[in-house]
C-alpha positions as CSV (number, residue, x, y, z in Angstrom):
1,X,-5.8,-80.5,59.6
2,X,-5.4,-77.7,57.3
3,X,-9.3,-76.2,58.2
4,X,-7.8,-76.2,62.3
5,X,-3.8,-75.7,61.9
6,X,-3.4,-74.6,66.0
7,X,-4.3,-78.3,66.3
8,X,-2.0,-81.2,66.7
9,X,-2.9,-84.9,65.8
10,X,-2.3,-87.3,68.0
11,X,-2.0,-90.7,66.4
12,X,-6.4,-91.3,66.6
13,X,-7.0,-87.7,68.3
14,X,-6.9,-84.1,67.8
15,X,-5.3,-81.8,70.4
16,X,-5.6,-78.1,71.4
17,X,-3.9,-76.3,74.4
18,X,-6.0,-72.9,75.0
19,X,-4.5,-70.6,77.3
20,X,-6.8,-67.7,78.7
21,X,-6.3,-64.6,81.3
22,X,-7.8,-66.1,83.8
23,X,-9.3,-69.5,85.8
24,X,-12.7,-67.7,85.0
25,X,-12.8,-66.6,81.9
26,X,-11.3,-70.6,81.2
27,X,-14.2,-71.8,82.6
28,X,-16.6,-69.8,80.5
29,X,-14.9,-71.4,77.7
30,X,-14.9,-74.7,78.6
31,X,-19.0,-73.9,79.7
32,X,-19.3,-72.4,75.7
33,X,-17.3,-75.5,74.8
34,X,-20.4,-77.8,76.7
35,X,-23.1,-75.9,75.2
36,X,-21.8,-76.5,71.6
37,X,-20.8,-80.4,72.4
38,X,-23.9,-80.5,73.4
39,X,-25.4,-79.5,70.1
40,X,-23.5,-81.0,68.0
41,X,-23.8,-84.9,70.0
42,X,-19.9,-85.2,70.1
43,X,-18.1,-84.4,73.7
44,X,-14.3,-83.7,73.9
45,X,-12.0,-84.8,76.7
46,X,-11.6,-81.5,79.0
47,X,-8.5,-80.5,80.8
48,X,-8.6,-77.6,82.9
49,X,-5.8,-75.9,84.6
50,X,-6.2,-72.6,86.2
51,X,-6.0,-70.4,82.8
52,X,-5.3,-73.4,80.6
53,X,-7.4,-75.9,78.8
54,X,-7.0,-78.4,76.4
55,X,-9.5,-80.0,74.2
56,X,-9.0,-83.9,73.1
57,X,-11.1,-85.2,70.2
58,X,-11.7,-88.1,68.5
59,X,-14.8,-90.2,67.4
60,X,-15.2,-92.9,69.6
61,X,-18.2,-94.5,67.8
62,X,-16.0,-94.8,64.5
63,X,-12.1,-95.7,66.2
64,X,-10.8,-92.4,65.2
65,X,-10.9,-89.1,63.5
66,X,-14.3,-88.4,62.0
67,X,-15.0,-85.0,60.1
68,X,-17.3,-84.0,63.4
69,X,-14.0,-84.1,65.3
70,X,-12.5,-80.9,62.5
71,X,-16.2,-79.3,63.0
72,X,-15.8,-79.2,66.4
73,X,-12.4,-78.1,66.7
74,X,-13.8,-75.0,64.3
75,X,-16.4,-74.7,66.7
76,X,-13.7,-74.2,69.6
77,X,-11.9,-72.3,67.7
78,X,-14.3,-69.7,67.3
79,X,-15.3,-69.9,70.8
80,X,-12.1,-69.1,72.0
81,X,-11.5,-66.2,70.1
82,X,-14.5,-64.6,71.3
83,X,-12.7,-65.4,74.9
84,X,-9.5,-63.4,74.5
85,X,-7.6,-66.7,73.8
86,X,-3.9,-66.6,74.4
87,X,-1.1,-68.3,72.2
């Protein structure tokens, strides 16, 4: 947890809220978010609302946290600064 401190663990999940200027510019994250799920074989649950999304992880295949799930949520991280992320 220490590698993605903006997330919060959820008993077998990690958790992020991302709040953005816009419903567009959410979607282009949640599309960035895709492209690099995609890549890396490990999909989060997506939860878009207007300017807001959160991010659920968790490694279904292994009945919990797995260190792909902290990878990822780097990943997401990174994405989202690059689109103007809110706090």
């Amino acid at each position: 947890m220490a590698a993605v401190p903006a997330w919060t663990r959820k008993k077998d999940r990690i958790e992020r809220e991302f709040a953005f200027p816009d419903f567009p510019s959410a979607v282009r994250f949640v599309v960035r978010v895709a492209r690099a799920a995609e890549e890396a074989c490990h999909h989060p649950d997506i939860d878009i609302r207007w300017n807001r999304v959160r991010l659920s992880l968790t490694t279904h295949d292994e009945g919990g946290l797995s260190e792909r799930d902290f990878v990822l949520a780097a990943r997401c991280d990174a994405l989202a600064a690059r689109g103007r992320v809110r706090a």
